[in-house]
N, C-alpha and C positions, 0 to 999 in steps of 0.2 A: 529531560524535556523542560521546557522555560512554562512558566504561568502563562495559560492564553487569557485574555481578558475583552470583554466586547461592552460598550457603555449602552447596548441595546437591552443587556439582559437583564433581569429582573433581581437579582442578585450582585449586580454589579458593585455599586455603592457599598455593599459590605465587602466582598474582596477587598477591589481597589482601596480602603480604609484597613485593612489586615496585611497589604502589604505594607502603607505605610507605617505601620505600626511594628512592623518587624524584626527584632533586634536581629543585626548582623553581627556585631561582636561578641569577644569571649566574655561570659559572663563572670568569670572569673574575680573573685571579690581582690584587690590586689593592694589595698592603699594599707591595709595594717603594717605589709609586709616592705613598703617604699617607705613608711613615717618611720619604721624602726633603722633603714637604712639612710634615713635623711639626718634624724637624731645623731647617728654612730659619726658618719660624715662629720656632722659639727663639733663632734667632740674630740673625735681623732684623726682629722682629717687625712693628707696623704698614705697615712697606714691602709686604708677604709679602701681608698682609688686601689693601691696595689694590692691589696687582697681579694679583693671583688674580678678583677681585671684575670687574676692567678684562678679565680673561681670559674667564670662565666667564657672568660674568653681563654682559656689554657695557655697565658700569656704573663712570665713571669717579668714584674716591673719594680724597678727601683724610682723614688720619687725625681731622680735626676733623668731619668728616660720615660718619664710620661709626656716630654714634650717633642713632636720629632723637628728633629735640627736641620739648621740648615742643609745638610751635608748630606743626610737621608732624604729629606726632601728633590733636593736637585740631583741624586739619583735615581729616585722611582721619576721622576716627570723623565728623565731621559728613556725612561721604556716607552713613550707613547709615537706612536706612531705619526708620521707627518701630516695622513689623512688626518687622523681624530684631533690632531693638534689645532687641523684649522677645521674642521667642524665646532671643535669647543670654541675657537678665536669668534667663529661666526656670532654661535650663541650669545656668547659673553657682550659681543658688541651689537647684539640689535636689542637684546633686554636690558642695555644701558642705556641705548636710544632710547626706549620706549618709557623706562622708568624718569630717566631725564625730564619728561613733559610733567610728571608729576609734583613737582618742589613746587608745591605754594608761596607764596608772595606775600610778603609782611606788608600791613595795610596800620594807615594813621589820618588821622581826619578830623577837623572841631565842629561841633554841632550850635546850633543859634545859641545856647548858655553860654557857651565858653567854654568848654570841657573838651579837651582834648585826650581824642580814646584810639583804640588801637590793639594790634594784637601783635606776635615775632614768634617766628617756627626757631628753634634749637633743636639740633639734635641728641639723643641722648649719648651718653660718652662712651658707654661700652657694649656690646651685642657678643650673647654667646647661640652659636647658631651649631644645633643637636644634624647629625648627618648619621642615618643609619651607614653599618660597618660590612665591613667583609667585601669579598668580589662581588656581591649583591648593591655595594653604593650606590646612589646615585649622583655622579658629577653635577647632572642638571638641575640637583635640589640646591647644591649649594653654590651656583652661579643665582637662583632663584632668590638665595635667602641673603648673600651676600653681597651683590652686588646694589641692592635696593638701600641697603643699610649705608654703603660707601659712597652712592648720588646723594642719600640724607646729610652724608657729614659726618658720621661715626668715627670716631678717630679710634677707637679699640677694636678690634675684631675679632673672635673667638673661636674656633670652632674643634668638636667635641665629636670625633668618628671612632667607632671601639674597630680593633684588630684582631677576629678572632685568627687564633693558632700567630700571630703577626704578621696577619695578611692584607693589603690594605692594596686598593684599586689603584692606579697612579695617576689615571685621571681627574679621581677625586681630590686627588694633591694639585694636579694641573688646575683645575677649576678654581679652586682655594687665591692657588698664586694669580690667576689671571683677575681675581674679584678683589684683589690687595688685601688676604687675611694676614693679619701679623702673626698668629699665635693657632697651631695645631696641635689637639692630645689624642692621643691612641685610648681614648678612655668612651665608654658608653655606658646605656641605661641608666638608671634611678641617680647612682651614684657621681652620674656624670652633670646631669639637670641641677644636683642640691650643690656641688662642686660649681659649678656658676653662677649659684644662687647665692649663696652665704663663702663663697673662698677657700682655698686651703693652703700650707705653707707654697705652695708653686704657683698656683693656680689665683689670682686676684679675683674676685667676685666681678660681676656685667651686672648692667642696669636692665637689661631686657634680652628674652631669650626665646630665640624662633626654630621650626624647623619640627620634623614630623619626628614619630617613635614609634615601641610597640606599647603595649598598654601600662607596663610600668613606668617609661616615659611618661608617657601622657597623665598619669596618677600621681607622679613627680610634677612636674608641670602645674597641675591644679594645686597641689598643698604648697608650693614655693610664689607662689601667684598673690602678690600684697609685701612680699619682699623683695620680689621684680616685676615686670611688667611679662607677657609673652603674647604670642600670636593667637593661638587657637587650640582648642584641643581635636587634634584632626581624627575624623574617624573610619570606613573602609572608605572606600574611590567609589565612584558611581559616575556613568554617565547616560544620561537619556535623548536619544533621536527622534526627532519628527523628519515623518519620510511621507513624499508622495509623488505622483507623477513616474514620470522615464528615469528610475533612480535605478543603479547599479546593484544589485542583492547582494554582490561580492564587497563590493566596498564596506556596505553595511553592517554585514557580518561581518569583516573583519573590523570594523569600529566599535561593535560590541564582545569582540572579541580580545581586543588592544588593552579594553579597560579591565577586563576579565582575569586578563592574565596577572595582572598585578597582583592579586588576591583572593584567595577561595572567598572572601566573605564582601570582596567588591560586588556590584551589580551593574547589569547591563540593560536600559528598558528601550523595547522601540513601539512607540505612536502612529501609527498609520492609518488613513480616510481607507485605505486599498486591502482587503483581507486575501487576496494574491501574493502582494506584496512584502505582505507578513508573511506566509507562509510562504515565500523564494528566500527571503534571508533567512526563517530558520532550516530549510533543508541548508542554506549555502553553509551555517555555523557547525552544524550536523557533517556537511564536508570537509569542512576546511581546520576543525578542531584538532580532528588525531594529528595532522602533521606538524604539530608547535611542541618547539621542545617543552615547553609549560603547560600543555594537555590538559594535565593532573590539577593544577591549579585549577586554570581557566574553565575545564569539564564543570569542578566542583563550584565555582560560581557561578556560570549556566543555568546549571542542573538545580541549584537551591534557590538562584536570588534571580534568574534571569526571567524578563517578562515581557508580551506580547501585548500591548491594548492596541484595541480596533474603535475608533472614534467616528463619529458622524459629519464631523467637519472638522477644518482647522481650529475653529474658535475652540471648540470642545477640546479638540488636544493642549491649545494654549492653558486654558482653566486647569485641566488636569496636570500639565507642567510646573502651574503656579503654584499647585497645592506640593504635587513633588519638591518644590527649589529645588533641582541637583546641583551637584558640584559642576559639571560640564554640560552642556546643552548644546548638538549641534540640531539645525534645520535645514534639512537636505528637501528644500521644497522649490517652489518656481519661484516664488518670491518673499526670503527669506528675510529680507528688512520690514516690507509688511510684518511678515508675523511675529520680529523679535520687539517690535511694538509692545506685543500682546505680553510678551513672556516680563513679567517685572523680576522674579524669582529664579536666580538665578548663579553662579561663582563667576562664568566664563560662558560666553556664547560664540557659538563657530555656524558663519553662515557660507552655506549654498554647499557642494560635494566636495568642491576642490581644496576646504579647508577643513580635515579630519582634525579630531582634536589631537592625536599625535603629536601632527608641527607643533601642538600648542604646548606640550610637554619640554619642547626644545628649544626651538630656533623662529618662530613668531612674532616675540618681543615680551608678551602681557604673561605676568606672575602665574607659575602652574599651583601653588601652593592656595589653595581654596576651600570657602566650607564646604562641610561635607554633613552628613543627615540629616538637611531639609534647613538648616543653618544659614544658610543661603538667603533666607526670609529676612534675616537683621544682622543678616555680617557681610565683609566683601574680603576678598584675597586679601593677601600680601601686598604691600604698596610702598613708597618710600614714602608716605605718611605714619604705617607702624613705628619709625625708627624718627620719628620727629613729635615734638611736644611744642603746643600753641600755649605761650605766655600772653594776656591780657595786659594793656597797660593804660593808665588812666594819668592825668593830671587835667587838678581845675583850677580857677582863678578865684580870686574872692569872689570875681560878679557869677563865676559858676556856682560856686558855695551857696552863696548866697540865695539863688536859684532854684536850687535844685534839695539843697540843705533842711531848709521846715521838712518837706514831707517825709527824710529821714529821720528825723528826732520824734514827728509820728508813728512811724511804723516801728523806731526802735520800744515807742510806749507802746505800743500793743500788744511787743512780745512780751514785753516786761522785763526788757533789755536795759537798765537806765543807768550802766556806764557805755553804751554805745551810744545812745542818745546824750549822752553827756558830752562826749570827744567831739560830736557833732559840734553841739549848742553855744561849745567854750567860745569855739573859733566864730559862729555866729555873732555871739556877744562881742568878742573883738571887733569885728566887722561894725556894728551896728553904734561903738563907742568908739569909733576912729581911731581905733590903736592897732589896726593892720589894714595893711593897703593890696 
């Protein structure tokens, strides 16, 4: 049964602070055991890929088939079916649409001194993008992670899917090909993050490296973080509903059920003014559970993480969403732009019924790839801005220098800077003895 919660009761405020406070991941200390795999990597690199690979994934590899070929390639995409072909075509092309709007505009302008200033997006040269493995993949993380990167400009593309037993989804090949990745390894975990991080005889090192893991990932990811750049360290899924009015209970519970399924340690909360309302979606989750093939998962997220609040008005719910941030947010109310006013905190907002965060997973357009544990407060998804860097650029004139120049050779004395005050002051003196113009 899910936590009920009601912001009547006098005890409220401490719950609702107990769940957030909740750890949902394995606590599992894990970083001693990736530093010594990160180390080994750098020292003996491809040996480290093929033994790890022979280890974890029962997949024995020589350093000339850790990349798969053309010729493998364009055999598993011929397994996918005509349907799923043009469902993946669909996705591929509305999340290029959507990500398309994003590419900022390099800006330049002189100000009353004379100083001509300015900024220019570049993007960075290489992106390795981590794609969990096995028939478990997900195609749509890496149309998510690759195609943002390829509207930026990325001219290298990376990407790193382990095969366990050598088994590998063919979609997630298709996805690949349809997002223009040059370069695919049958390689995962720790060893695969420090391998795009730092290089190894096959494998050229990326400037920056996106895309989800399990916790050794993610513990890779953090210690190679200052040698490359990366996305986020991502942690369970969560999604929270604000529901009220003539809302469907079924659909409901199947939206907190959607997200459930992903992960025993994901979470599913729903908000509602209506304490009916709440209690028809959880008999409906209560029905509609046993029939998923993912039961077992979805049950054990439910049962541990899933939660009920009963609120006194919208606003109240808003407030309580804000302190949440979730990853996903829909509001399945009468007027859901009103309230996502309210909502600042947030990864991803889905308004009104007809937009389940599902589609948002897929075929929508906007990045599923989101913070997650309240994260949401000071970060934003995946964007074709992670895969782009703003260079500043300045030139002045002498009548700028000159302008603007004293109160630099001040402030260079106050830190008690007095060769930057110096480089200043030179050119000053020129100026002021008519030996530059």
């Amino acid at each position: 049964m899910p936590v009920t919660l009601n912001t009547s009761d006098a005890d409220f405020e401490a719950r609702f602070a107990a769940m957030l406070s909740a750890k949902r991941e394995d606590s599992t200390d894990v970083n001693d055991t990736v530093a010594a795999i990160i180390a080994d990597l750098r020292a003996r690199g491809d040996a480290v890929l093929c033994e790890l690979t022979t280890k974890f994934d029962r997949l024995d590899l020589t350093p000339d088939r850790l990349r798969f070929s053309a010729e493998e390639i364009a055999t598993e995409v011929a397994k996918v079916s005509a349907e799923d072909r043009a469902a993946l075509m669909l996705a591929a092309e509305r999340i290029r649409a959507y990500h398309a709007r994003q590419v900022p505009e390099d800006a330049s302008w002189t100000d009353p001194e004379g100083a001509t200033l300015g900024w220019r997006w570049t993007p960075v040269s290489a992106a390795g993008l981590y794609v969990p493995g096995g028939q478990a993949a997900y195609p749509s993380s890496v149309l998510m992670n690759a195609i943002p990167a390829r509207v930026a400009g990325v001219e290298r593309l990376v990407v790193c899917v382990p095969t366990p037993d050598g088994v590998i989804n063919p979609l997630v090949l298709l996805a690949a090909q349809l997002s223009g990745v040059d370069e695919i390894y049958r390689i995962g975990g720790a060893q695969a993050i420090a391998a795009l991080a730092y290089g190894t005889e096959t494998i050229p090192p990326v400037d920056k490296i996106t895309g989800p893991g399990n916790a050794y990932v993610a513990a890779a990811k953090r210690q190679v973080f200052g040698r490359v750049g990366i996305d986020m360290i991502a942690g369970p899924s969560e999604v929270l509903i604000i529901a009220e009015g003539e809302q469907d209970p079924d659909w409901l519970a199947l939206d907190l059920l959607a997200q459930a399924e992903h992960d025993a340690d994901a979470q599913s909360i729903l908000i509602t003014t209506d304490p009916a309302l709440g209690h028809a979606v959880a008999g409906a989750v209560d029905r509609i559970l046993p029939t998923l093939p993912r039961a077992g998962i979805a049950g054990a997220s439910w049962r541990d993480y899933g939660t009920i609040i009963i609120t006194r008005d919208l606003d109240e719910a808003a407030t309580l969403s804000n302190r949440i941030a979730p990853e996903h947010l829909e509001l399945c109310v009468d007027d859901p732009e009103a309230l996502a006013t309210k909502c600042r905190h947030a990864g991803a907002i889905f308004l009104g019924p007809y937009t389940p965060e599902a589609v948002g997973d897929y075929v929508s357009g906007p990045n599923h790839v989101l913070p997650t544990a309240r994260s949401a407060r000071f970060s934003s998804g995946l964007s074709v801005l992670d895969f782009l860097k703003r260079t500043t650029i300045a030139r002045l004139t002498p009548g700028a220098l000159a302008a603007i120049g004293p109160a630099a050779t001040r402030l260079a004395a106050s830190e008690g800077l007095q060769a930057h005050g110096a480089s200043v002051e030179a050119r000053l003196k020129a100026l002021n003895e008519g030996k530059a113009e």
